[in-house]
N, C-alpha and C positions, 0 to 999 in steps of 0.2 A: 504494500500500500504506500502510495507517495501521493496523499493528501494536499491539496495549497488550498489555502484559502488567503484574498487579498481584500481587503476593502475599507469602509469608511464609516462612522456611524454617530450618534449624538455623545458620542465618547471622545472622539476623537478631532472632532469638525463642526465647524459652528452651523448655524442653520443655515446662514446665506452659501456658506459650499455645497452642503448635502441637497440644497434648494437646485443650485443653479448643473448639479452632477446628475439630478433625478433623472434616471431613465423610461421610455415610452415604451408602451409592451412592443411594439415594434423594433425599436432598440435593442432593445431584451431581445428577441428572435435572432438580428444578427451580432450580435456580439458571444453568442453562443455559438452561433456559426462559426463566425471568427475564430473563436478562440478553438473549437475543436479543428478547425484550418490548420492553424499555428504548428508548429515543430514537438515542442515538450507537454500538450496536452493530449487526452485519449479522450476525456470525456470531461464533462460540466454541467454547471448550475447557476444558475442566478438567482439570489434573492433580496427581493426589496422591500423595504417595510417603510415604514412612515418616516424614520430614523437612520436607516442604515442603506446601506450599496453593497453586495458581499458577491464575489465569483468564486467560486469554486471547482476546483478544476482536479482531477486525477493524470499527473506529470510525472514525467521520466528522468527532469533535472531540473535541483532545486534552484540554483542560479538562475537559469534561462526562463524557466516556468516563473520564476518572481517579474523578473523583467519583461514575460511579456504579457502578463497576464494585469501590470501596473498598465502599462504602452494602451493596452485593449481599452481598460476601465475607461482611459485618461481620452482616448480616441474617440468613442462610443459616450462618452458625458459631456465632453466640449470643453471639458475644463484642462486647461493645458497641464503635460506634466510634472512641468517645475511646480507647478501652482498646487497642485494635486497630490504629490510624493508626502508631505510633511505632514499627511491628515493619514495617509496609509495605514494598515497597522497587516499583517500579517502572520498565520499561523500553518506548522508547518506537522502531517501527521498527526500521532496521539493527541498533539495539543488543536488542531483546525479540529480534530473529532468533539473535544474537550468544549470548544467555542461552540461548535452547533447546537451541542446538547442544552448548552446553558443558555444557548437562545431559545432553544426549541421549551424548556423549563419558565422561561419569560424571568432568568435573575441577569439577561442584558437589555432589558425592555427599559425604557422610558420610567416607566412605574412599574416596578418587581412583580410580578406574578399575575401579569396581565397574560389574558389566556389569546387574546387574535393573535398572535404568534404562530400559532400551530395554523390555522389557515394559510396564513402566504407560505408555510414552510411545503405546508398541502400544495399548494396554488404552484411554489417553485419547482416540486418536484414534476406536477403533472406538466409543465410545461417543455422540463426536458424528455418528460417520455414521449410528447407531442411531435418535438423538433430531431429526437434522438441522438441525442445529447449525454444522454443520461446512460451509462454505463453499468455494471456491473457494481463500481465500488461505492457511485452516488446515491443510486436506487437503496445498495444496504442502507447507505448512511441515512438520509431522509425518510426513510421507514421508520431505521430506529429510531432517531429523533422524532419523531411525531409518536412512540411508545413511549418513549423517555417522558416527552412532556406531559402526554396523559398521565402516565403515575405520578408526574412530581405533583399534578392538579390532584389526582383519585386519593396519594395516601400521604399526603405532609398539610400542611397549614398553609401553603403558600399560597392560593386563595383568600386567605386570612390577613396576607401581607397586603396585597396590594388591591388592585382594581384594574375598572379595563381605561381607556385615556380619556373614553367620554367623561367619567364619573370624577375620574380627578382634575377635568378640565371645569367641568361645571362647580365642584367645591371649589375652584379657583376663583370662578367668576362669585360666586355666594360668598366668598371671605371678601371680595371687595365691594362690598354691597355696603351704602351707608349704614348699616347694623349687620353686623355680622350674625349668620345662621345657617344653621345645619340647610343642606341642596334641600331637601324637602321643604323646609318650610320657605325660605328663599322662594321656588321655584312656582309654587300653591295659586294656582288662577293663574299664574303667566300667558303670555300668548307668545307661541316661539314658530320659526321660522326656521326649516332645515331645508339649503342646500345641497339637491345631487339625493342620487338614491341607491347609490351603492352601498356595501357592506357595514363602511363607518357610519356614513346616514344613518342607514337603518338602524344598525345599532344605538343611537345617539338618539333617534326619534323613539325607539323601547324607552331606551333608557328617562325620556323627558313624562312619556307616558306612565311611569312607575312615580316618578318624581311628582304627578301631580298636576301640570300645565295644565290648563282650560282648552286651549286650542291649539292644534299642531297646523300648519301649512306647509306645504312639501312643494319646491319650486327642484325643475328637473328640465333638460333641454332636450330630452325624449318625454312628452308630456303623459303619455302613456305608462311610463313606468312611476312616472311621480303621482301618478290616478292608483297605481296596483300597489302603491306601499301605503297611499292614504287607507286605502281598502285594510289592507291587514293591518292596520294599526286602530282602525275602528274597530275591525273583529276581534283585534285580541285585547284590547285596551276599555272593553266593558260600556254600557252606556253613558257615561257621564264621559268622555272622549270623545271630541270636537275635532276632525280630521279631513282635509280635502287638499285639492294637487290645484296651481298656478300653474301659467308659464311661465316661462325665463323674465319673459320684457312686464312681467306684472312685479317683478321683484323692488322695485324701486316703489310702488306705492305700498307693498307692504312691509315695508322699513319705516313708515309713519304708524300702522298700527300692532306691532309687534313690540314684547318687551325684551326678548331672543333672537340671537339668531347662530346657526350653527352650520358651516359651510364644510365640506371634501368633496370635491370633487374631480374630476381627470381635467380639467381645464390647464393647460402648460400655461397660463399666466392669470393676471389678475381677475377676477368674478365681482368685486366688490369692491372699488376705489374709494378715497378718503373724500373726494371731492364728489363723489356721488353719493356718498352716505352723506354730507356735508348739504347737500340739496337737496337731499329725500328730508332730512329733519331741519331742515329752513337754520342750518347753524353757519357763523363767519365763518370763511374760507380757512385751509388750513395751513401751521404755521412751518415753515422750513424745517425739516426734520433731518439731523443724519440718521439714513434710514438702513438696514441690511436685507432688505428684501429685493423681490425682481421688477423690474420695471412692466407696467403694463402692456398685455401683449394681447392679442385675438384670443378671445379662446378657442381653443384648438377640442376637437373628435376625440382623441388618442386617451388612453389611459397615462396619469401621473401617475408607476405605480409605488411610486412613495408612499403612496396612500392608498389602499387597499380598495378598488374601485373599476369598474371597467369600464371602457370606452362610453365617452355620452355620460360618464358620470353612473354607470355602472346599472346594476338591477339588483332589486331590491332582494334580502335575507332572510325568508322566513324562520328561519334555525337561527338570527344574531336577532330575531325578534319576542320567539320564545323564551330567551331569559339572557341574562348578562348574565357570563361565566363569570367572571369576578367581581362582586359587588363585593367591597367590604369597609372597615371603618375609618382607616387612615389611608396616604400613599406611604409610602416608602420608598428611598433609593435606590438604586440597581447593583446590585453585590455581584459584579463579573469575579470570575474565578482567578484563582492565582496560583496560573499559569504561566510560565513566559515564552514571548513570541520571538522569534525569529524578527530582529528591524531591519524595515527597509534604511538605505541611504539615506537620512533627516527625516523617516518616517518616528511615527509613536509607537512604540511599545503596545502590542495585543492584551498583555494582562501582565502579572506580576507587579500592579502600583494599585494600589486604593483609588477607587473610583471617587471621591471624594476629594482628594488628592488630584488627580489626574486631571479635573474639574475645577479647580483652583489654579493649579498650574494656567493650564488654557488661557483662563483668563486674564491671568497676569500676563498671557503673551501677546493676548489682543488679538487669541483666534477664536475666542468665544464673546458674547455680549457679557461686560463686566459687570458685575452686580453692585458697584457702585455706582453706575450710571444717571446722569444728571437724569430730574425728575420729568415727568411728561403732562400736560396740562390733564391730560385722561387717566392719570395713572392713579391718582388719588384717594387712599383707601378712605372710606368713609364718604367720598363727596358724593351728591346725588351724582345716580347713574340713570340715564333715559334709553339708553338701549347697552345691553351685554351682548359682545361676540365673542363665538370661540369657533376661532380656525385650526381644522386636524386636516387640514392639507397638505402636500409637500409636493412639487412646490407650495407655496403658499396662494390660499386665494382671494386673502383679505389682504390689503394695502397698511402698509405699518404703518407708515402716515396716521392711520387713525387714531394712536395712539395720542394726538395732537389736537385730539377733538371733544371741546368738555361735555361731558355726561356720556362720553361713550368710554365703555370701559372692554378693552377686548383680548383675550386670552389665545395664544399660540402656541405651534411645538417651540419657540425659543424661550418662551415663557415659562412654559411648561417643564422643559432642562432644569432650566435652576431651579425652581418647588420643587423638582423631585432631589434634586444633587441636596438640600435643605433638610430633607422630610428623616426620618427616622429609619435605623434599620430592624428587621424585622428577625426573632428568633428564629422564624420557619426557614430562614435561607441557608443556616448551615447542615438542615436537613436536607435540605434539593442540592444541597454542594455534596455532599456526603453520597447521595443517589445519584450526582452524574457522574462522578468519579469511579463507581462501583461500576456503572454500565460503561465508560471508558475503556475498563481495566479488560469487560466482558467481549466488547466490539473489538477491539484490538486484537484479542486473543484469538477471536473467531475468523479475523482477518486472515490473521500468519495460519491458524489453521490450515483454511483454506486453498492458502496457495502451495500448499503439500499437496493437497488432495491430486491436481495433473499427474504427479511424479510418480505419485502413489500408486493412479489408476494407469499410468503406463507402464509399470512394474510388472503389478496384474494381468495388463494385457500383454508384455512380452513373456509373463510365465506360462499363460495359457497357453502361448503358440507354443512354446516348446514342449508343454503336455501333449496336444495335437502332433505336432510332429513326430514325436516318439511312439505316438498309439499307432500312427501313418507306417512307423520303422516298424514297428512290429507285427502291423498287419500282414507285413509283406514279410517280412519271414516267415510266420505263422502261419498260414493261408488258411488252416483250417479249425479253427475256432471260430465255436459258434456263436450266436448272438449275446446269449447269456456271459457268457465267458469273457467277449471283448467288452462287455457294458462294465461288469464286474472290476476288469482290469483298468479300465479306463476312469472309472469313479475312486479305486486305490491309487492311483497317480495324483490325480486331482485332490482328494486330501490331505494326501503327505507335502504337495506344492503349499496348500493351502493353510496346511499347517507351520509351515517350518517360516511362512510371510508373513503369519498372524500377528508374531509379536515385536518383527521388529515395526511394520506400519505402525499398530497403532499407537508404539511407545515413538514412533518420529511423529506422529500427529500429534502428539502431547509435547513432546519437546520445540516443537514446532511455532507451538502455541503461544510459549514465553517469549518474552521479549529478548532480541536479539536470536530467536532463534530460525530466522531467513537464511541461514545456511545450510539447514537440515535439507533443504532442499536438490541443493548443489552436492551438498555428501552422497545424497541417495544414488542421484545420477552418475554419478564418477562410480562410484562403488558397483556398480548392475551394470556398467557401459551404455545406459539408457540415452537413444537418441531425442536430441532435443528437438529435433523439428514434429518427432511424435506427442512430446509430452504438448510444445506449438498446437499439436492438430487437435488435443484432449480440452484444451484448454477454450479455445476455439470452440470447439462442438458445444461443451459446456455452456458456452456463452450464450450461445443463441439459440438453445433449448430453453434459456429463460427467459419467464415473462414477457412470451409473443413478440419478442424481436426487439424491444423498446430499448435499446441498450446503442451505447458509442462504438468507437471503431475496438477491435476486438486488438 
């Protein structure tokens, strides 16, 4: 196994990088391409979440597979590579297994123990089985990870730690409420407004329906799908639930009667300007900001998928409408594991530094928004607020600018960074560290296994032929022995072969198993004079006898 994983996330890069690097699922389709092209890759992955950028890739050489699998990211985001390198973080084998799991676990999430993790990790694998991309070594790995993080939800507290981002976006906007209070009662007869109707929508729109809101309206630039999420949220959200679908160009008047508003959607630029919200609520123009967001652009078809959403702003979730996987009482931090990565050239460190740490650093270097930062006319805790926004888009869909505008108080992922980098850590996470390490120890093992098993079975199959050849030799001495007799002799061959291989196999499959023992392999073969282009042709068959072909180049 030779694992890389390269990429970027709310750890490592402020939001206006991971904004302006966000990949288009179309993007995604060639940069997978690309990258299975490329010289030291066999097969790959891409995943992207609201927060991160990550390739994944199964290479032949550690060197060359970093650099071009850096080249790929840097080419395919726009964002040039010098500019790009110093946010990188990289891991390499055990430890890229190490990283997935603890994504897949949600303890490198935004807020610890947020469960939409496991979807894109779902979403990233099916799309390399789509594009065929996805390999042998990917397929194991994103299985397990998608096991992993079910257990870490099924049998630890870590549900208990965190939430999902709507829920600690919304307590962000209700702590800045001139009285501060619990989202529920904050929330109580509001009238809220969610853009887009994809997965975070949807989610976001349960999640407001749980909370209370008097009235949802669902604005969607497929108008159809923002009619079929008002639907399910009537039908699941009981009678006292006020729910119906706009279009796009009605959004502007219903920013005068709305006390919410909650935007993700696939749009690659702005959905909501400062100077349009600015004229929707009859407020003075707004003031010079240095701002780190992206400048307004058309909005675009394509999926942002930074933001868990499909094309058009996505279709709606009956499964993120039936219940929030993670409701619970606080956030909490993101406890990445501590492990250390393999650095690019002025890249960051993968793990081995406290996230809290590594989060302060940042800042003082000026590649995160400082938490001391001069104050913003909206920012004001306590002062009347006349509309709350929270943007879970990535890019971003709301204009930071806004932040410049009184009585508008509006919550983001760069917001959203620091409360959590803030927030408290939770007991439950040295339990999900403890379970991803265990399954580390277990995929690993099962890996080197594995890659015995070729040598093994061609061991097997040159024993066989020599069992056949010698029943063959003695046939023809023999001539006349009868059936019983050659079956007889022929099955006493075959057990003594079978015997005398029994023990050394299975004790090289165990030895095999431990680390560093990818040798066992090479001994086997020297030792039987086993040709390698057979053990080639086992390995090969094996391949593509699995899982109906969905696999990279062999």
């Amino acid at each position: 196994m030779s694992l890389l994983v390269v990429g970027l996330s709310h750890r490592s890069a402020p939001v206006s990088v991971l904004e302006r690097a966000s990949l288009a699922a179309d993007t995604q389709a060639k940069l997978l391409q690309d990258t299975l092209a490329s010289e030291p890759a066999v097969e790959a992955a891409v995943l992207t979440t609201c927060n991160r950028i990550e390739l994944y890739a199964d290479v032949d050489k550690f060197h060359a597979g970093v650099a071009e699998l850096s080249t790929l990211l840097a080419q395919h985001s726009g964002v040039g590579l010098e500019e790009l390198t110093p946010y990188l973080y990289v891991h390499y084998e055990d430890r890229a297994v190490h990283h997935l799991f603890s994504v897949a676990c949600g303890l490198d999430s935004m807020v610890v123990g947020e469960g939409q993790i496991l979807g894109q990790i779902k979403d990233a694998l099916a799309r390399g089985q789509e594009l065929h991309t996805a390999g042998r070594l990917i397929n194991d790995l994103f299985q397990q990870a998608l096991r992993v993080g079910k257990r870490a939800h099924s049998e630890t507290g870590i549900d208990r730690a965190g939430q999902s981002l709507v829920t600690f976006g919304l307590e962000q906007l209700a702590a800045g409420a001139p009285t501060a209070a619990p989202v529920a009662e904050w929330a109580d007869g509001k009238r809220a407004l969610v853009i887009g109707a994809g997965s975070m929508s949807s989610l976001a729109a349960a999640t407001l329906v749980r909370t209370g809101v008097s009235e949802i309206v669902v604005a969607n630039r497929t108008h159809a799908r923002a009619e079929r999420l008002a639907e399910i949220l009537t039908e699941t959200g009981g009678p006292g639930v006020v729910a119906h679908a706009v279009p796009m160009d009605a959004v502007a008047r219903e920013l005068t009667r709305v006390d919410l508003v909650v935007s993700c959607t696939g749009a690659t630029g702005l959905v909501l300007t400062a100077e349009g919200i600015a004229a929707a609520l009859g407020l003075p123009g707004v003031p010079a900001l240095a701002t780190s967001g992206s400048a307004a652009v058309d909005q675009g078809e394509s999926a942002a998928p930074g933001c868990p959403v499909s094309a058009d702003a996505g279709t709606p979730n009956p499964t993120g409408l039936a219940a929030d996987p993670a409701l619970a009482e606080a956030a909490v931090a993101v406890a990445s594991p501590g492990d250390t990565a393999v650095p690019l050239p002025g890249a960051r460190l993968g793990g081995g530094v406290d996230p809290l740490t590594q989060h302060g650093a940042w800042a003082d270097n000026g590649t995160a928004v400082a938490r001391s930062r001069r104050p913003r006319r909206g920012d004001g805790i306590g002062a009347p607020v006349r509309l709350a926004l929270l943007d879970l888009a990535m890019p971003r869909d709301i204009d930071v600018a806004v932040h410049g505008l009184d009585g508008v108080h509006l919550v983001d992922i760069e917001s959203l960074a620091e409360a959590s980098a803030d927030a408290p850590m939770a007991a439950d996470v040295d339990q999900v560290r403890t379970l991803v390490s265990d399954e580390v120890a277990a995929f690993g093992a099962a890996q080197r296994a594995a890659q015995i098993t070729p040598t093994v079975v061609a061991l097997r199959s040159m024993a066989a032929d020599v069992v056949a050849n010698e029943v063959a030799r003695l046939e023809g001495r023999l001539p006349d022995l009868d059936d019983k007799e050659r079956s007889e002799i022929t099955q006493t061959v075959r057990r003594v072969v079978d015997k005398l291989l029994h023990a050394p196999t299975v004790r090289v499959k165990q030895l095999a198993s431990e680390p560093g023992g990818a040798g066992y392999a090479d001994a086997l073969r020297e030792l039987f004079d086993l040709d390698p282009q057979t053990v080639a042709a086992v390995s090969r068959a094996d391949l593509n006898d699995t899982d109906g072909g969905n696999r990279g180049r062999a």
